[in-house]
KEVEX-960709 format. One line per field, with one value per residue: y negated, z negated, x negated of N, C-alpha, C in turn; residue number from 0. Coordinates in pm, whole numbers. Layout:
<recs>
n_y [Y, ...]
n_z [Z, ...]
n_x [X, ...]
ca_y [Y, ...]
ca_z [Z, ...]
ca_x [X, ...]
c_y [Y, ...]
c_z [Z, ...]
c_x [X, ...]
n [NUM, ...]
</recs>
This chain:
<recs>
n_y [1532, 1536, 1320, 1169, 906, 833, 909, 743, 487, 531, 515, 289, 92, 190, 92, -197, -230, -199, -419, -590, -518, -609, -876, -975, -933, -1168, -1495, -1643, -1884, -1872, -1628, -1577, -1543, -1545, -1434, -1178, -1004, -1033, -875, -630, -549, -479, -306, -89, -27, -11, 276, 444, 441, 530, 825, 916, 891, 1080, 1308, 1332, 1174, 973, 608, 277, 18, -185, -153, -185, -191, -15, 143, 317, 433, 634, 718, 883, 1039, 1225, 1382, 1468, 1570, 1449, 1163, 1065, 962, 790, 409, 146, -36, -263, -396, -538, -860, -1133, -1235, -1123, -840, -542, -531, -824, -882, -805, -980, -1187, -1342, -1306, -1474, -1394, -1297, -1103, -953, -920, -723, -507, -438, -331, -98, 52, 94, 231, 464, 577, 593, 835, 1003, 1066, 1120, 1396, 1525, 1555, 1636, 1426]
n_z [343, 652, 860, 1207, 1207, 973, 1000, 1218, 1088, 903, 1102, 1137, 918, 952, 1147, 1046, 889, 930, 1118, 896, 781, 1069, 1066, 798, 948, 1070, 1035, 745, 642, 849, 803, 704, 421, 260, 387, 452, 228, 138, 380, 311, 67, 136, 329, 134, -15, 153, 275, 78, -69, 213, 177, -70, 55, 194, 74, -38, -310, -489, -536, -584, -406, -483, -659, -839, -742, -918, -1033, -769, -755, -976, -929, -678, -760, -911, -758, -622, -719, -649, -591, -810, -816, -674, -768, -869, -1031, -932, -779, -885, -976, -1085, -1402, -1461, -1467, -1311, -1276, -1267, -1021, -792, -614, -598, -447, -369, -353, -264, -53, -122, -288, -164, 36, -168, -210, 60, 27, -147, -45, 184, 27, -57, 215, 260, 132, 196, 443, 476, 330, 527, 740, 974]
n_x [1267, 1081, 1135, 1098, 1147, 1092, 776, 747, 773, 553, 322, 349, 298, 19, -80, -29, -197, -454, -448, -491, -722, -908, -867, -1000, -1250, -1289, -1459, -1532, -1398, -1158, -1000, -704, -578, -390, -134, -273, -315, -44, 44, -90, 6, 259, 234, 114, 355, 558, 398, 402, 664, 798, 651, 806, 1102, 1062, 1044, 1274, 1309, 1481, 1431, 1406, 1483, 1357, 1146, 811, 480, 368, 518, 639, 417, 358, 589, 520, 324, 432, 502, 309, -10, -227, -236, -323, -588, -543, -622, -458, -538, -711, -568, -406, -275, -495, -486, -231, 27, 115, 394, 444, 267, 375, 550, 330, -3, -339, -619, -881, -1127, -1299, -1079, -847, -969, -1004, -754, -733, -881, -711, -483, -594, -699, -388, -243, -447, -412, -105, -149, -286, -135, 83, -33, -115]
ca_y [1585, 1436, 1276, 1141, 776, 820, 896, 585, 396, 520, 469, 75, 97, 211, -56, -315, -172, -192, -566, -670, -498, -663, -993, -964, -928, -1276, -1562, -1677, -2031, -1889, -1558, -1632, -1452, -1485, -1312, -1058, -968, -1010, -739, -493, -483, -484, -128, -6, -32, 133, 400, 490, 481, 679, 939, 957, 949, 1240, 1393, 1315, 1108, 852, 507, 161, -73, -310, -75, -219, -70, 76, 232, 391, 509, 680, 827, 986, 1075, 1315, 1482, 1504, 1524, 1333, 1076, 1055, 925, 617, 329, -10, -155, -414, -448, -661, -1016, -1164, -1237, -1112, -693, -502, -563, -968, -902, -743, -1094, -1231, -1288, -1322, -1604, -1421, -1194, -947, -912, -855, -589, -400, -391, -292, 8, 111, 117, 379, 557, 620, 670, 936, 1130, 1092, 1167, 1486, 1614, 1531, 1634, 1295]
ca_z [475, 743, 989, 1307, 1180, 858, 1087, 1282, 951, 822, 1120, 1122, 808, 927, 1191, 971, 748, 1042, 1160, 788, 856, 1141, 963, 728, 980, 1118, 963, 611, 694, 962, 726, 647, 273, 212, 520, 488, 75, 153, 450, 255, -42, 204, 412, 52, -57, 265, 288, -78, -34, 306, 130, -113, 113, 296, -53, -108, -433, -508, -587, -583, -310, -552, -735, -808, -650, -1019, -982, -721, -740, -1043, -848, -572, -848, -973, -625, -554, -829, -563, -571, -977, -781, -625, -870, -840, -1101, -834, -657, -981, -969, -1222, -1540, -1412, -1473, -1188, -1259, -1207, -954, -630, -528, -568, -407, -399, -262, -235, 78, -197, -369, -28, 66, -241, -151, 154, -9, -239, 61, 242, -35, -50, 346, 277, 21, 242, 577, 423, 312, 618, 842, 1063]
ca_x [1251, 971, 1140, 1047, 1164, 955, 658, 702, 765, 418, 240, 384, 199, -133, -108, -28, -313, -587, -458, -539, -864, -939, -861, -1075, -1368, -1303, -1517, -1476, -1294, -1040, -947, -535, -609, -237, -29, -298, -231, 114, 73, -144, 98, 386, 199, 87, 503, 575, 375, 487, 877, 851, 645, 941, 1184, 989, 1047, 1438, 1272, 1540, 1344, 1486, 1397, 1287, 1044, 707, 397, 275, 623, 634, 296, 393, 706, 470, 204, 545, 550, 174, -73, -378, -161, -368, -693, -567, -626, -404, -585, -749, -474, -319, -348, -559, -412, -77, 33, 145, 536, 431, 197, 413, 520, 266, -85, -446, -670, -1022, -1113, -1296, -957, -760, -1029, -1001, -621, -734, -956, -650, -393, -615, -636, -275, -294, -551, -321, 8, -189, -342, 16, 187, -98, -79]
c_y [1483, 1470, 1195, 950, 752, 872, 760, 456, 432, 474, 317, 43, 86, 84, -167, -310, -252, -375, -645, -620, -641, -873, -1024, -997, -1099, -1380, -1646, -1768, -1977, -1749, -1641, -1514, -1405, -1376, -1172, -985, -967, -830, -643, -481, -415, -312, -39, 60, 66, 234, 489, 536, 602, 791, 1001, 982, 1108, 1328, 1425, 1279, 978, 693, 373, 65, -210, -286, -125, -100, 45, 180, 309, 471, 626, 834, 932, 1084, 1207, 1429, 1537, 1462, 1441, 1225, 1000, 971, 800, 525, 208, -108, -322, -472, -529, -755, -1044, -1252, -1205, -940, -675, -525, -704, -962, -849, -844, -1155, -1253, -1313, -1387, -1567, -1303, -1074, -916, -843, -695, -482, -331, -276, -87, 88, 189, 244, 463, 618, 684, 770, 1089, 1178, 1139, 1333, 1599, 1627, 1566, 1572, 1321]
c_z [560, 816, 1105, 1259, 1041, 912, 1156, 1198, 936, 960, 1199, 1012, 809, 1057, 1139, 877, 863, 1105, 1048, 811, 951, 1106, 885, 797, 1067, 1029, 863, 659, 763, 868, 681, 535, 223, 278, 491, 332, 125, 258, 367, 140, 10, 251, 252, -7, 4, 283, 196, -82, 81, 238, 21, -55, 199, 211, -124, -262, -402, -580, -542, -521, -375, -666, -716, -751, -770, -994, -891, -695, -838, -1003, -804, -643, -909, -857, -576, -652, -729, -562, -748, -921, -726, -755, -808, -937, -1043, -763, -740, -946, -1096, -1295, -1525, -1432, -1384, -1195, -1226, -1081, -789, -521, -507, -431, -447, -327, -202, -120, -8, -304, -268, -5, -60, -280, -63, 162, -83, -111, 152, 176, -62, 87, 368, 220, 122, 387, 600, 476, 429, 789, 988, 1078]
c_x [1174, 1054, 1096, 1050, 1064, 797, 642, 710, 575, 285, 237, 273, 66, -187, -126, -168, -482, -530, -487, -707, -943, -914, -957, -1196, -1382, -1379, -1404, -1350, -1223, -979, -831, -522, -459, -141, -167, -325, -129, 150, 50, -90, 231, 369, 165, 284, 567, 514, 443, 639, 889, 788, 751, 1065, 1170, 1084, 1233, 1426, 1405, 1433, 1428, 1387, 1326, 1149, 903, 601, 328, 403, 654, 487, 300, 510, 650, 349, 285, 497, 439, 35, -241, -375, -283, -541, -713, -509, -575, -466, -657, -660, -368, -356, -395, -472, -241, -76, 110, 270, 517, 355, 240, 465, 459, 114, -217, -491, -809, -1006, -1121, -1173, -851, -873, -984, -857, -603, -752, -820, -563, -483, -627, -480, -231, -323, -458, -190, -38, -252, -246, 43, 70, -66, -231]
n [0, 1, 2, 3, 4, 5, 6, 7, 8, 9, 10, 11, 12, 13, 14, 15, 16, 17, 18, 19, 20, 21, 22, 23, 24, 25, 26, 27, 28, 29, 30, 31, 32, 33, 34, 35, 36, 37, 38, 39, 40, 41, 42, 43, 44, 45, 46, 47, 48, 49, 50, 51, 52, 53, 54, 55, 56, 57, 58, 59, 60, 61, 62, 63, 64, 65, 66, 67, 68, 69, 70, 71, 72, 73, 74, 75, 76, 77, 78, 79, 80, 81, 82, 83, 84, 85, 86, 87, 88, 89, 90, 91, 92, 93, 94, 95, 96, 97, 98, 99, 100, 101, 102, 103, 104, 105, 106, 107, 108, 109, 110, 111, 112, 113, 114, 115, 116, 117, 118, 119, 120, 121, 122, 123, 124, 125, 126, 127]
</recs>
């Protein structure tokens, strides 16, 4: 069920999504590469769970992001178009890679690129 609190959950999300953005566009040297990986796995996590919770999907708050992508991929076959493969860390597979982070900007961006894809799918549904 969409509730009003899983609306203001997702669009924490698309904030948090757009202040990594805007991060990004600051010059090389002052870019903080870590807090803003850390965010855009953090808004990709969240968007994911509230669209399950939307769904009354049970998922475990500790569920990696291939995992629950998988979950929402159950509930919404569009969900089959967004690729996490960049959003691994190198030499690490997505169950090692959700604490972790990444050090380069083009590795955060292509976070960045995945996370609106998921955005795109749950903003669609939920006509936000």
């Amino acid at each position: 069920m969409f509730t009003e609190v899983i609306k203001d959950n997702l669009q924490h999300a698309e904030n948090a999504l757009y202040a990594v953005e805007n991060e990004l566009k600051r010059p090389e040297e002052d870019v903080m590469t870590v807090a803003a990986c850390m965010t855009v796995r953090t808004t990709m996590r969240l968007m994911m769970q509230q669209y399950l919770d939307a769904h009354a999907v049970p998922h475990p708050t500790t569920a990696s992001l291939h995992d629950l992508l998988e979950q929402c991929t159950k509930s919404n076959a569009k969900f089959h178009s967004v690729d996490i493969r960049n959003v691994e860390c190198k030499g690490e597979n997505h169950e090692h890679c959700d604490d972790l982070y990444c050090m380069t900007i083009n590795n955060v961006d292509n976070c960045v690129s995945v996370a609106h894809q998921i955005k795109s799918v749950i903003w669609n549904e939920f006509h936000l």
